[in-house]
C-alpha positions as CSV (number, residue, x, y, z in Angstrom):
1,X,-18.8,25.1,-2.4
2,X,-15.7,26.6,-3.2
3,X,-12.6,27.5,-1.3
4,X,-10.6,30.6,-2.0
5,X,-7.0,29.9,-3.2
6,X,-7.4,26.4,-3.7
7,X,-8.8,26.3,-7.3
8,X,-5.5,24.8,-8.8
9,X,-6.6,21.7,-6.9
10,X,-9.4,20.9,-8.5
11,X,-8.3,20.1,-12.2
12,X,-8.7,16.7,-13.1
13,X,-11.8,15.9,-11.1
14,X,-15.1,14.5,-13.1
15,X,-18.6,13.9,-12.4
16,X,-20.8,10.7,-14.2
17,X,-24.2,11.0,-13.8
18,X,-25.9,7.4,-13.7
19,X,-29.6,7.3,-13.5
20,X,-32.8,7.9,-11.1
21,X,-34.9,5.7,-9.2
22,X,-38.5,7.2,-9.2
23,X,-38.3,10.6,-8.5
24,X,-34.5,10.4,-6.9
25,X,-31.6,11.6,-9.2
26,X,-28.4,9.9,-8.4
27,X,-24.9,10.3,-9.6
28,X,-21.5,8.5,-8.9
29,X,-19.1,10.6,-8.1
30,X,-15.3,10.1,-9.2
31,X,-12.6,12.1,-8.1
32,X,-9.2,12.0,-9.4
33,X,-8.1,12.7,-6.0
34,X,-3.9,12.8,-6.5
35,X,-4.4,15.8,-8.7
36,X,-7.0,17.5,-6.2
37,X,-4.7,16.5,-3.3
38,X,-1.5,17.8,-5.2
39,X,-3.1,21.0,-6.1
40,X,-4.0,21.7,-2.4
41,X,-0.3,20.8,-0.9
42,X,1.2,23.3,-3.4
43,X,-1.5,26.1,-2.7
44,X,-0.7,25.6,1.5
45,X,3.4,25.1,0.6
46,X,3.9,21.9,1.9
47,X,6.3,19.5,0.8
48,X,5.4,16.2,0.7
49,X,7.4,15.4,3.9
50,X,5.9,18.9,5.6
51,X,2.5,16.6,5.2
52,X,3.8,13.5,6.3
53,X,4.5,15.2,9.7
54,X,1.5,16.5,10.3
55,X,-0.5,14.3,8.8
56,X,0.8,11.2,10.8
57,X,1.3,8.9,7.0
58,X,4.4,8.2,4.6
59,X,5.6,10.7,2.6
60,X,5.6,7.5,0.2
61,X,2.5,6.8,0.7
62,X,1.6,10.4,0.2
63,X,3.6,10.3,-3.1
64,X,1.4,7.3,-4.6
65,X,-1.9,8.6,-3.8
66,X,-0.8,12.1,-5.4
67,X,0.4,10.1,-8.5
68,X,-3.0,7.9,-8.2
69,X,-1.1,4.7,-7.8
70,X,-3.0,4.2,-4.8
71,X,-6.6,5.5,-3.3
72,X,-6.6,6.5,0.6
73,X,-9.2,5.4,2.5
74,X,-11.8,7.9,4.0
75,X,-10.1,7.8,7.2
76,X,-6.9,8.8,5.7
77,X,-8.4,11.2,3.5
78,X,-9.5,12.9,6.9
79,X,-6.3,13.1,8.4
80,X,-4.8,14.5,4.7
81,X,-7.4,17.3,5.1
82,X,-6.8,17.5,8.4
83,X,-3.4,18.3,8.2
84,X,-4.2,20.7,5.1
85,X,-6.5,22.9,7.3
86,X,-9.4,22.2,5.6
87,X,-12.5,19.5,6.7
88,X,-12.9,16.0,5.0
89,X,-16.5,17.7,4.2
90,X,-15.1,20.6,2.3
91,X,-12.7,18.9,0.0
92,X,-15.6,16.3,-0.6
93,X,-17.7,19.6,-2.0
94,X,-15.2,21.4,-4.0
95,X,-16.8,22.2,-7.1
96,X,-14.6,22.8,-9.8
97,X,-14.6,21.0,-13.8
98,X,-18.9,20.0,-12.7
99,X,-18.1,18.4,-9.5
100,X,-20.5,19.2,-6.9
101,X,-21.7,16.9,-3.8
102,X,-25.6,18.0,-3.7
103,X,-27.9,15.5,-4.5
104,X,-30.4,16.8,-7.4
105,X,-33.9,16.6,-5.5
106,X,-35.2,18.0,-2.0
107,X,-37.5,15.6,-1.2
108,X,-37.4,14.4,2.5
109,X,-38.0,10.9,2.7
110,X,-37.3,7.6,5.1
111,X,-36.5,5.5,2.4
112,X,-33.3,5.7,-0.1
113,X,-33.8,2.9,-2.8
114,X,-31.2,0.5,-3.7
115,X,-28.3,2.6,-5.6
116,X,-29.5,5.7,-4.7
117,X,-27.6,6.9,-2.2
118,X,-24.5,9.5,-2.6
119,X,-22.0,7.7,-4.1
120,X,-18.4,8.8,-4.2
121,X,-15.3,7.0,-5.5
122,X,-12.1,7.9,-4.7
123,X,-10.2,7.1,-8.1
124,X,-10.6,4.6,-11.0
125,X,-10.8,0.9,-9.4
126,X,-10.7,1.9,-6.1
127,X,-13.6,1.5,-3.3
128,X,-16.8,2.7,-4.3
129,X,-18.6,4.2,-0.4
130,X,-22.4,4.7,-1.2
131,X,-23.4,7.0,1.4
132,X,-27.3,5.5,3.3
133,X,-27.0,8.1,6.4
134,X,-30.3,9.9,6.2
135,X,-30.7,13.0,8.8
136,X,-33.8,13.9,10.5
137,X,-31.7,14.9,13.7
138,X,-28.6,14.7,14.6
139,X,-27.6,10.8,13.9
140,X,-25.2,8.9,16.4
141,X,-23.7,6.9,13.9
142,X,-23.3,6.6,9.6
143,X,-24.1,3.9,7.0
144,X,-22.2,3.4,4.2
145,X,-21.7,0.6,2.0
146,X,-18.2,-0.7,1.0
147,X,-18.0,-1.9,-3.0
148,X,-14.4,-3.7,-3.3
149,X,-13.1,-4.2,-6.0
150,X,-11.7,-7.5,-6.9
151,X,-7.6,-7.3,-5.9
152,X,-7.9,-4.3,-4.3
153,X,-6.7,-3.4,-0.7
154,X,-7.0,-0.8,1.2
155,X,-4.4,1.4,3.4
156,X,-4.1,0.4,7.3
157,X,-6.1,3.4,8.8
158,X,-7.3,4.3,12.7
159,X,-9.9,6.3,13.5
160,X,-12.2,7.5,16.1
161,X,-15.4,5.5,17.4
162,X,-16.3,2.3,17.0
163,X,-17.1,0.0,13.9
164,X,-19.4,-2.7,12.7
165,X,-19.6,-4.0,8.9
166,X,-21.7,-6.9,7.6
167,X,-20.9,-8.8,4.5
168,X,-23.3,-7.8,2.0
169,X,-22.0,-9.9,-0.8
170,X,-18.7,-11.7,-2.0
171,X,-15.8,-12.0,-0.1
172,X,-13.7,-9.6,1.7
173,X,-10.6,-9.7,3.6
174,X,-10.4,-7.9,6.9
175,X,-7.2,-6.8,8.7
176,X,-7.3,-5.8,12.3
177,X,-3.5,-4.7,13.6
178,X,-1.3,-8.2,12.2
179,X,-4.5,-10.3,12.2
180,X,-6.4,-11.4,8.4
181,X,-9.5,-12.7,8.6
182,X,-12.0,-13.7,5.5
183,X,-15.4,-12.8,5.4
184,X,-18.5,-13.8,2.9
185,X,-22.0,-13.0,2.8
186,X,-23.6,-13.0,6.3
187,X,-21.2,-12.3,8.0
188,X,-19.8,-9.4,10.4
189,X,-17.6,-7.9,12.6
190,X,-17.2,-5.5,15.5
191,X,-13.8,-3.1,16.0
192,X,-12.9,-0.2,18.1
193,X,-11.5,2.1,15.5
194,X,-8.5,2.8,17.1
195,X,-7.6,-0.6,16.4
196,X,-5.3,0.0,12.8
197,X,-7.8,-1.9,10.4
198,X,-8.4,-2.3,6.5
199,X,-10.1,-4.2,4.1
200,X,-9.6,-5.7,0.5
201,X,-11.2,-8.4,-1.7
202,X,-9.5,-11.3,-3.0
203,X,-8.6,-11.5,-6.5
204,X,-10.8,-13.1,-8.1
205,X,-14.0,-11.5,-7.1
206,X,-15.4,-8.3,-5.6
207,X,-17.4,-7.7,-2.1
208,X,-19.7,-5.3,-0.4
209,X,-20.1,-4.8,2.9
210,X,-22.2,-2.5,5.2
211,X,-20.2,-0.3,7.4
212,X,-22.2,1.5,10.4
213,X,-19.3,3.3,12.5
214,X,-20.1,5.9,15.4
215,X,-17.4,7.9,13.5
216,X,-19.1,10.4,10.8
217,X,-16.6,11.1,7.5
218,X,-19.3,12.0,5.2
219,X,-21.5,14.6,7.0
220,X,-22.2,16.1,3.2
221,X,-25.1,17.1,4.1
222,X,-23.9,19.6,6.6
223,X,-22.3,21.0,4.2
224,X,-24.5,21.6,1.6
225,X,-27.3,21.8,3.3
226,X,-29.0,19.4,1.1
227,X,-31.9,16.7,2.2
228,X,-32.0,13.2,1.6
């Protein structure tokens, strides 16, 4: 999809394409998101403390994810594209230097194989979300799977909706407001997404964890009209 006016924003983003299970093409999708981000501040003439305001974050933490020193979290990534007038869905399909969010098959299907659901990672070494929502109707809730990087931490983000995640494997660390707590394999936890939460992994090892929140970010499919 592309946007009129924003096509500044989309230098620096790349595409990998990684395999196919059976039939099913997949492909990781990495976005140099400071670069897109910057590009689309400039085109709507925002400083970088016009977008704090209206986004509700730092204009220091603004300034780090522009410069890639940090990734945002989907949930902030919203309320960025929020506050630049566009939806989270639309900057996820910008197409621009070969990115583009649909999936390379048609097929309708209940199943999606291990690894091959939409993948999307928002910068080098941050989070990698693999997207397992599959739409027949009109889904109350979406599935995607957390891979954390060993070290890494995420923002402190709110959101609408509720939340439950399930340690897949590893260990990761889960803030809820000032509260840690550290998770491994088998187990869960509940939030209300209003609660400010985030998650990381501790240094020495990565973790994956299953997310199912009543609050839809990646609703690509909408978008692109594209079939699991």
């Amino acid at each position: 999809m592309r946007v009129s006016g924003i096509s500044s924003a989309t230098s620096g983003a790349r595409i990998q394409t990684v395999g196919a299970v059976g039939l099913l093409q997949y492909t990781v999708f990495t976005m140099s998101i400071g670069a897109v981000l910057r590009g689309l501040r400039k085109d709507a003439r925002l400083t970088l403390g016009q977008l704090s305001s209206k986004s509700g974050l730092s204009a220091s933490f603004l300034s780090q994810v522009e410069r890639n020193v940090c990734s945002p979290s989907l949930a902030s990534l919203e309320r960025i594209s929020g506050a630049l007038g566009l939806p989270l869905t639309t900057l996820l399909s910008l197409q621009g230097d070969g990115i583009s969010t649909t999936p390379d098959t048609t097929i309708v299907s209940p199943i999606i194989h291990k690894g091959a659901g939409f993948q999307l990672q928002l910068g080098a070494g941050a989070i990698r979300y693999e997207h397992l929502t599959i739409k027949f109707s009109e889904p109350e809730f979406e599935v995607i799977t957390h891979n954390i990087p060993a070290g890494h931490q995420s923002d402190i983000r709110t959101h609408t909706g509720d939340e439950f995640g399930y340690v897949l494997q590893g260990e990761i660390i889960l803030t809820v407001e000032e509260h840690e707590y550290r998770l491994t394999a088998g187990d869960a936890y509940q939030i209300r997404g209003r609660d400010p939460h985030g998650y990381g992994a501790p240094r020495e090892s990565p973790g994956e964890v299953l997310v199912v929140s009543t609050r839809k970010f990646i609703e690509w499919y909408e978008t692109t009209g594209a079939k699991h």
